[in-house]
Each structure stands twice: as C-alpha cells, then as structure tokens.
N, C-alpha and C positions, 0 to 999 in steps of 0.2 A: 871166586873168593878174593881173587888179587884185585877186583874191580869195586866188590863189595867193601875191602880194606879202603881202597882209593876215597872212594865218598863218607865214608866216615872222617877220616881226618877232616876233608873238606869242609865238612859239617861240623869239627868241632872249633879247625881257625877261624870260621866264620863266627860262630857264638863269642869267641874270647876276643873280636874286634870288635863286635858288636857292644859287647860290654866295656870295654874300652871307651870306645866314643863314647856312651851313656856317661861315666863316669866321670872323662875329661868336660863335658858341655857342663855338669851339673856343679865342678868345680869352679867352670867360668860362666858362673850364670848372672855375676854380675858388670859382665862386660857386653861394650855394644858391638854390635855385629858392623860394620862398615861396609860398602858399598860401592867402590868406585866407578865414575863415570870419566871417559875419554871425548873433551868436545875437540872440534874442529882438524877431525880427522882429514889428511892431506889425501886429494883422489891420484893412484897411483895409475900410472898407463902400463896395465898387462900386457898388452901386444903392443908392437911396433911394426912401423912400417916407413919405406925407403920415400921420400920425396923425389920432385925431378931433378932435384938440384943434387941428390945422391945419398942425402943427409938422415941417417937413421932419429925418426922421429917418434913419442909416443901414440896410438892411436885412442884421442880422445875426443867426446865428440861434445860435451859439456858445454863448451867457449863458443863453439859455433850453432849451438841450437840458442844460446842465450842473446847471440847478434841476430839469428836470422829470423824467432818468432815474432818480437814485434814489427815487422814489415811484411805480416801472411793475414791476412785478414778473413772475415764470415761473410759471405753473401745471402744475404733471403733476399730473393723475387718470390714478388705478387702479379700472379695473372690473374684476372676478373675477366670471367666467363658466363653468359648466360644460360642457365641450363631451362631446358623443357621439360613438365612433364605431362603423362597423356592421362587422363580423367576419361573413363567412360559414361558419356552420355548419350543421349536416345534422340536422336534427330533422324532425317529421311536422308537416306543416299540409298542407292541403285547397290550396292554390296550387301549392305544391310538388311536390303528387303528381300534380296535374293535367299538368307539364311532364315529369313521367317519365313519362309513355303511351308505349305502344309507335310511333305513330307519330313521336313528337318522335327516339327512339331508332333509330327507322328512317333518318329525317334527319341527327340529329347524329353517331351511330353509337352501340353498343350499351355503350358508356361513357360515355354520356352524365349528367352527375348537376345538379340545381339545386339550390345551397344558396341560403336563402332570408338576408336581413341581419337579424342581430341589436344592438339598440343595447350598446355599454356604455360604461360612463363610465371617460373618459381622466382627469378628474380638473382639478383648477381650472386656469383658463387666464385670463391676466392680459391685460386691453385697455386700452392706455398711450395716450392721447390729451394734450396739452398746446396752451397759451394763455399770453393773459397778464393781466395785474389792476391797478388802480390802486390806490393806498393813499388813502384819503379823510379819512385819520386820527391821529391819533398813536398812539390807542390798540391798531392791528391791522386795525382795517374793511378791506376791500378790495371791492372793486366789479370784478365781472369777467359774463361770458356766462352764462346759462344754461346754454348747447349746449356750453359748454368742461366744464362741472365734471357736468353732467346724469347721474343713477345712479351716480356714483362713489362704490368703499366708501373710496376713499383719495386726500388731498387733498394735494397737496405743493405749497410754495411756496417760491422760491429770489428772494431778492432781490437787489438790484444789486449789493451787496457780496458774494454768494455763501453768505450765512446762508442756512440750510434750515427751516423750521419747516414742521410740518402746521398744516395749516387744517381747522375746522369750520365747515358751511353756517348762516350765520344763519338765512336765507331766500329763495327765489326766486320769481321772477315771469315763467310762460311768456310770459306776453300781452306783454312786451317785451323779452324776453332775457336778463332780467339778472338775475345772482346778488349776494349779498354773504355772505362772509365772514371769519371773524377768527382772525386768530392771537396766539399768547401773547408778547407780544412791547409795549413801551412805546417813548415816545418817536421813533418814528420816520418821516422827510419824508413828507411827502402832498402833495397837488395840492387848493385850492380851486375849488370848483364856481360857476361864473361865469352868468352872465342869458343863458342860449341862443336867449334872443327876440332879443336886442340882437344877433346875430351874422350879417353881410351876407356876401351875393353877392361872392367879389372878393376877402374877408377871407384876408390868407397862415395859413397853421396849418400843425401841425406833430402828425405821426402816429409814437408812441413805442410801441413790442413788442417781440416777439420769434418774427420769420416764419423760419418752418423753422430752428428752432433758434438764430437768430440773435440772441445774449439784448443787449437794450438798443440795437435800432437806431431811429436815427430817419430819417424822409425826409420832405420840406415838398412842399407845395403849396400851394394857393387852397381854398375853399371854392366847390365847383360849382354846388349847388343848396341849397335849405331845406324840407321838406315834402316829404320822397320818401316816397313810397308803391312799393314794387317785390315787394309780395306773396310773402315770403320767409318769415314766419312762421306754420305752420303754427294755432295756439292761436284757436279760436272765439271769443275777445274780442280779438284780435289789435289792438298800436298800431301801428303802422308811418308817423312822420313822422320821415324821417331826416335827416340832414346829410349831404352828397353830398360828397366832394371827390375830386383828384388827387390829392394824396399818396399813395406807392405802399403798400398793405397788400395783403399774403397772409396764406395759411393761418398759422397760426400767432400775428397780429397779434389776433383776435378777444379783446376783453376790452381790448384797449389803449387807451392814450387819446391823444385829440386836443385838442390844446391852440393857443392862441393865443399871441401873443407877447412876450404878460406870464405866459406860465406857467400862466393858468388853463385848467382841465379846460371842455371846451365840447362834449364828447362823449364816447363811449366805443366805440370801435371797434366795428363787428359781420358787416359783409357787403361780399362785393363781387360787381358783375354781371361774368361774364367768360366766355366761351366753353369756356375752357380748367382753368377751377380758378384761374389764378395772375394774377395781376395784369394789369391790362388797362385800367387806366386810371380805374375805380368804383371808389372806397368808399364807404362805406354807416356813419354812428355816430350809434347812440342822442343825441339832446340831452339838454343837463344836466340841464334843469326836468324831463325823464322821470325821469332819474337821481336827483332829490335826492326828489322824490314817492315814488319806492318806496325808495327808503334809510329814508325817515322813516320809511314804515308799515311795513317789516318791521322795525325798531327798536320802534315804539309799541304794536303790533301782532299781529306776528306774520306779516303775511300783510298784503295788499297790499289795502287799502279802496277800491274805484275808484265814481265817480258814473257814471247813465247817462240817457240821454234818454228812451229806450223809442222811437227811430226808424231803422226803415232807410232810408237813405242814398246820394247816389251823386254825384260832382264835376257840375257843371256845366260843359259848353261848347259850343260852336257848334251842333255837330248836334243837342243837345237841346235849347238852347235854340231851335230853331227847329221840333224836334217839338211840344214842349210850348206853343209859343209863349209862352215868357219873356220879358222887359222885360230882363234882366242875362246875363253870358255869363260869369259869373264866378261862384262860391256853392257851397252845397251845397244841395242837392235833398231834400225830404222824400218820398221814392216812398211808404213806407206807415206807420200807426204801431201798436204793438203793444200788445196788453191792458194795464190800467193802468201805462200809459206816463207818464211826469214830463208831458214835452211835449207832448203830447196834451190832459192836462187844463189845463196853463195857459194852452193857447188855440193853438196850429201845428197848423195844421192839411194834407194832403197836398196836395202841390203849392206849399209853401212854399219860397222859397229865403232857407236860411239866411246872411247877410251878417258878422254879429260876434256875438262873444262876449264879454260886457262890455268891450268895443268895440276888444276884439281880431278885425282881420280874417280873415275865413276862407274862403281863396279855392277853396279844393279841401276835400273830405272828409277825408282825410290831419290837416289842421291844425284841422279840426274834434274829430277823434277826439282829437289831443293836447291841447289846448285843455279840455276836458270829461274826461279820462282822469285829468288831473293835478288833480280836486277829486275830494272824498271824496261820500258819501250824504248829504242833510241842509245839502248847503251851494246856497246859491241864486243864480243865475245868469239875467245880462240878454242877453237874448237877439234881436237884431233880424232881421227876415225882411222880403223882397220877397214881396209878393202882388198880383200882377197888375198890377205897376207900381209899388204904394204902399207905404211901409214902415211897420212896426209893430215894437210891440216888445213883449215880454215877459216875464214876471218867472217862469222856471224852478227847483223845488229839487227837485234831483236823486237817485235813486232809485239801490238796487243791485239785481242783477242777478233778484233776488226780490221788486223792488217795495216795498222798504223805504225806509225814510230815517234806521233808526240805526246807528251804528256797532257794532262785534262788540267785546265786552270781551277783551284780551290773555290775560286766563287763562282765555277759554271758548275761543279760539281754538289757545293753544298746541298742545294736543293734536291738532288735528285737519291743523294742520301740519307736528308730526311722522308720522302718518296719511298725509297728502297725499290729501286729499280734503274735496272740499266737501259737505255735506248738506242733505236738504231733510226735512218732515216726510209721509209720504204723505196724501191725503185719504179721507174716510170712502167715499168711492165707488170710489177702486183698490182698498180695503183689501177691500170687500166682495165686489169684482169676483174679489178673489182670496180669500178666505174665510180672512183674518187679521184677528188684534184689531186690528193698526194698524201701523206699522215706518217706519222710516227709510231715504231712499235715496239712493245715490250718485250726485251730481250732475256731478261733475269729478272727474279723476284725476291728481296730477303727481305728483312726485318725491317718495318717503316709504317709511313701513314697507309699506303693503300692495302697493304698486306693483314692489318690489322681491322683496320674499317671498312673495309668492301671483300667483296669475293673475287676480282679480277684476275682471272689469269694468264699466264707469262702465251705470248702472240698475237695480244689484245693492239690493235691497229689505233692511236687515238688518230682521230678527225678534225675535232673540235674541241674548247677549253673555253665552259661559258660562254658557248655560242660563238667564237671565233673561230676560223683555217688557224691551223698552225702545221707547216711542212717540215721545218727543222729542229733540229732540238736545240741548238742557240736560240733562237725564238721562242720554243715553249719555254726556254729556263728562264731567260729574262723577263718570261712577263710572271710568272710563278717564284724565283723568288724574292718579289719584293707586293705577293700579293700577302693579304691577310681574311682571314674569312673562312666560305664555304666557295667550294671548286665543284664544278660541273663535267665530269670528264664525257663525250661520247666518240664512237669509234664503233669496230667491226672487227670478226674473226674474220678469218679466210676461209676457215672449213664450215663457217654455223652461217645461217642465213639469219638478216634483220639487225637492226642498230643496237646495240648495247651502250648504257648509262650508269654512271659508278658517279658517288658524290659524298665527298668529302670534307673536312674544316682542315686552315691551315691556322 
C-alpha cells in the first residue's frame, strides 16, 4: 500500500508540471526561442606530460600533425607486366596423341578430343601498388620503402596539397628497405631527421600515411621497443634494428614517417607483425641514423657503402650463456669468424662477447648490425668484448663485403647501379677450371636494367660485352658508362654447361 501511495503522488507532480509548462509556453508564445552558438572554442590539453628539460607540458598533438602532414606524401607505382594466356588448340604433339588412344575413347566416348594449351600474349597488364614517402628536402628528396616503389616502370607522387609529379629512383638499398627519390619540384616542407639513438621506451610519436587510400592520416602512440630484430627482410646483408611502436599503421602506411613531438622524423615506417595483414597492434620503422647513412651514400655515391666485421653472430641470453658458460647474459656472441675478416685480424677472437661499440652499448646483435652498418669501409672502430670474464678492447677498421677498405668512386659506380648489380673479378683458378681467359661475375642482383629486362641470374660469369674480353670491372665500367644503345652481354655459369647471352638497351 505504502508503495501503491508512493506512485500516485508521483503521478500527480508530474501532471501539475506538466500543465505548468503548457501554460507558461502558451503565455510566451509570442517570444523567440534563441539558440546560442560558442565559436572558436580554445583546445584544452587533458593530460600532461613531463619534457626532457623537466617542464610539465600539455599533451597536444594538433601543431604537430599540422607541421608534419605536408612533408608525407602518396606513392603509386606502375609495374607493366606481360601476362600469358593459354587457348586450347588442336595441333600434333606426342602428349596429345597419346590421350586419343583408343582406350581413352573407349572411356570418354568416341568424341573424345584433347587440345593441348597454347601460350599467347594478352598484351601489357599494369600492377598499381601504392605507399607513402617523406620529403627530406626542399629540393624533392623523398625517402620512402623499397618494397613500395621495387621494379616499378612508373613512379607517381601526389602530395598533401594534391600536386601530382612523377618521381625518379635516385637509389635504393634492399639491406634496409629503403628508397629515395626525387621530384622536379623546389621549395617544399620536409621533416628533419633527428638522433634516433636519443629516442626512449615510453616516448609518444606520431605515425603520418596514407593506409588503404587514406591520404594524410595520422595516429599516436608510444614507442614500444628500440632494436627489434623480427626477421622480415629478406636481402643476405639484411639490417633489421627497428623502432617498435603502437601507433596504428597498415598496408598502405609503408614509407611513412614517424615522428616525435617537435616534428622531427625518428623513423620511417616499414613493417607490421600481425596475424591478419591489418593492424594489430606492431609497427615496425626503420631509425633515422639508418635513414640519414643511406640518403648520404646514395647522394655521394651512388649506391650504399656499408662497413663489415667479417663475424657471424648471434644475441646473447640465458640459455647461452649458460651453454657456453659466459660471465655476461647480455652481448653479442662471436659463433665463428670468416676469411680475412676486419675483426678477426685485430684480435676477437670466437667465443667473444661483444659489449660496445665505441662505447655504444650493444645488447642484442640487432644493435650491433646498426651500429657497424651505419660506418662506411676504412673507417675504424673501438670495439670492447668479454672474454671469459675480462674485458678487452680493440681497435677495428672495417672492411666491405669483398675485404676491402676503400671506398667505390661515384662515377665507377653509377653505372653499375643503374645495372643493379654488384661484381667481382674471377680468379685465375675458376677461370681455368672453366677454360676462359678471365670474366667478371655477378655477385648481387637488385633493381635495375638487367634485373628488369633479361632473366640473368646472380653467378652469371660475363666473358664478353659486344663481342669484346673484358677481365675487370674497371674496364667493363668504362666502356659501359658512356655507352648508349643496345648491350650484348655473353658469359657462363659454373655449374650449367654452354654459353649464355642477355641483351639489353642503355
């Protein structure tokens, strides 16, 4: 009853407001109703956060997506491919006739016919792939992936404002992903490349592209980790010491950049771990100090000068160090070292655990390979290692990948990267083994004229160049790059029997 009381009254304040309001509207019903609107509401910073300098600061991210979008640009590449397709026709071959036996016609019935496929060509078919690029420059540079622009005959870039320009490949570098190229174009915002060492655990950043079409997005997060290693790059000199974060990147973000919150560039987009293809929580960007090392040397260059130790390698931790029985649980490992190795002769010896590199730590392999990746041949490096408890140190000057120490001159090099191909000279014992006066032979293969235009593959011995000896590779480079035309290459595998011939235009 006391519940039943409760709701009646309920029910009857409600009627005597209700009729209230009626009554008050009906008396002002000749007044306007007004509306007010609030512009130019000021953006307040909800959270804060401490700078290096100690200084409690708002966390807003507004000013810095506004400096850093115009300097992220779209890439479309164009690959033109010729596709095959097969047409069944009725012609004689020995397979074909074998399936019109009379028993097959006994089977299928006495109409039974097999045409066999024939290829023909359907004619160019265009493979559209797009990314995105950072501008480094005013003058056009852009810094974008490898894997975005790789084999493409056509390179389009659409910037923030919606300007279209093609781009040409300055230079790339498989061993860490990264392309750069430049457009005809002046004066326009870039992104500074900032000390990627200086860059912590915990740091907010800000990841600017354009995933699945979406031109000029940006999304924040933290910086997750420093030194990722996650074995994505396919290239036999492979770097892989990444920048980890949350911030969300997909397909399409690759070549983008990640920036902090003064705007500087502190990576460049590349990978993400994910079960799915799509976002899931990883990204994965190149560091700057990677970045700004191979911008120089395809700039200086031509083609990417990297130093080496001459040691294989492998992280340090628990389990090994208690295989090996280590002193440290932390380092890098010298497992074995290889014919005139840098390291080797200045004294590391195997079973070494590498500690610094001029007295940069190096906890995992991963920041080892960055660390040494980013000096050229010729430059020398202190080098401290645990052995058997005690540390030593030593004075390394590092070698390229042919046990040299000088650098490659730009114009012996240009041509061979327009080529895309590295060479070596053969020795007097292959050459005999195979009963030639001498040849040159293909060491590596990336992106370029023969990789594109012929099938040639990487151990390809050349012999001849339009019917000349050529034994050196100072020799072939001079007379190739100031040739024009169509090139005749012939030469020899070691393991295939008979001359092989590749021909190309320069």
């Amino acid at each position: 009853m006391k519940r039943f009381g409760s709701l009646l009254l309920v029910s009857v304040v409600s009627s005597a407001l209700t009729i209230s309001t009626f009554l008050f509207i009906n008396s002002n019903n000749n007044k306007t109703v007004k509306i007010e609107h609030i512009s130019g509401t000021p953006v307040v910073g909800a959270t804060y956060t401490v700078n290096k300098s100690g200084e409690i600061v708002p966390l807003e991210f507004t000013e810095v997506a506004k400096k850093v979008m115009p300097a992220v640009v779209h890439i479309k590449s164009t690959q033109v491919q010729n596709v095959k397709n097969y047409n069944y026709r009725h012609q004689s071959d020995p397979f074909r006739d074998f399936f019109q036996d009379d028993m097959f016609k006994r089977f299928f019935g006495p109409e039974f016919k097999f045409e066999s496929p024939q290829p023909q060509q359907r004619g160019p078919q265009a493979r559209v792939g797009s990314g995105s690029g950072v501008i480094i420059n005013a003058d056009g540079y852009i810094v974008t992936n490898n894997h975005v622009i790789a084999n493409a005959d056509d390179i389009e870039v659409t910037l923030d404002d919606n300007r279209v320009f093609k781009a040409k490949v300055v230079g790339t570098d498989p061993s860490t992903d990264l392309a750069l190229l430049q457009i005809k174009e002046k004066g326009l915002p870039y992104l500074p490349l900032v000390n990627s060492d200086e860059v912590e655990v915990g740091e907010w950043v800000l990841a600017v592209g354009n995933p699945f079409n979406l031109n000029s997005t940006v999304t924040a997060g933290i910086v997750s980790a420093t030194g990722r290693n996650i074995n994505i790059l396919r290239d036999q000199s492979a770097i892989e010491s990444f920048i980890q974060t949350d911030a969300a990147i997909n397909p399409g973000n690759s070549g983008g950049a990640l920036v902090n919150l003064q705007g500087g560039l502190i990576g460049i987009n590349t990978a993400i771990a994910s079960p799915t293809g799509a976002y899931a929580g990883y990204g994965f960007a190149v560091p700057a100090n990677i970045v700004s090392k191979v911008i120089e040397d395809l700039l200086k260059y031509g083609m990417v000068q990297r130093g080496y130790l001459g040691l294989m390698i492998r992280s340090v931790d628990g389990n090994l160090a208690k295989e090996k029985d280590l002193k440290v649980t932390e380092g890098v490992y010298v497992d074995s070292i290889s014919g005139n190795s840098a390291a080797g002769e200045a004294g590391i010896e195997v079973g070494d655990v590498i500690l610094k590199v001029n007295d940069v730590e190096v906890a995992a392999s991963a920041k080892l390979l960055e660390v040494i990746g980013r000096r050229h041949p010729g430059d020398k490096v202190a080098i401290v290692v645990n052995r058997y408890g005690k540390e030593l140190e030593y004075l390394v000057t590092l070698r390229n990948q042919e046990g040299k120490t000088k650098l490659y001159e730009r114009g012996t090099k240009e041509i061979l990267d327009v080529l895309g191909v590295e060479l070596e000279e053969i020795d007097k014992s292959t050459a005999k083994k195979l009963d030639i006066d001498g040849g040159i032979r293909i060491t590596k293969l990336f992106t370029g004229k023969l990789k594109r235009h012929t099938d040639v593959k990487v151990g390809f011995i050349i012999t001849k160049v339009d019917g000349k000896l050529y034994k050196t590779v100072d020799d072939l480079v001079n007379y190739l790059q100031d040739k024009k035309g169509g090139v005749m290459l012939e030469g020899v595998y070691e393991d295939y029997p008979g001359n092989y011939y590749y021909a190309f235009g320069l």
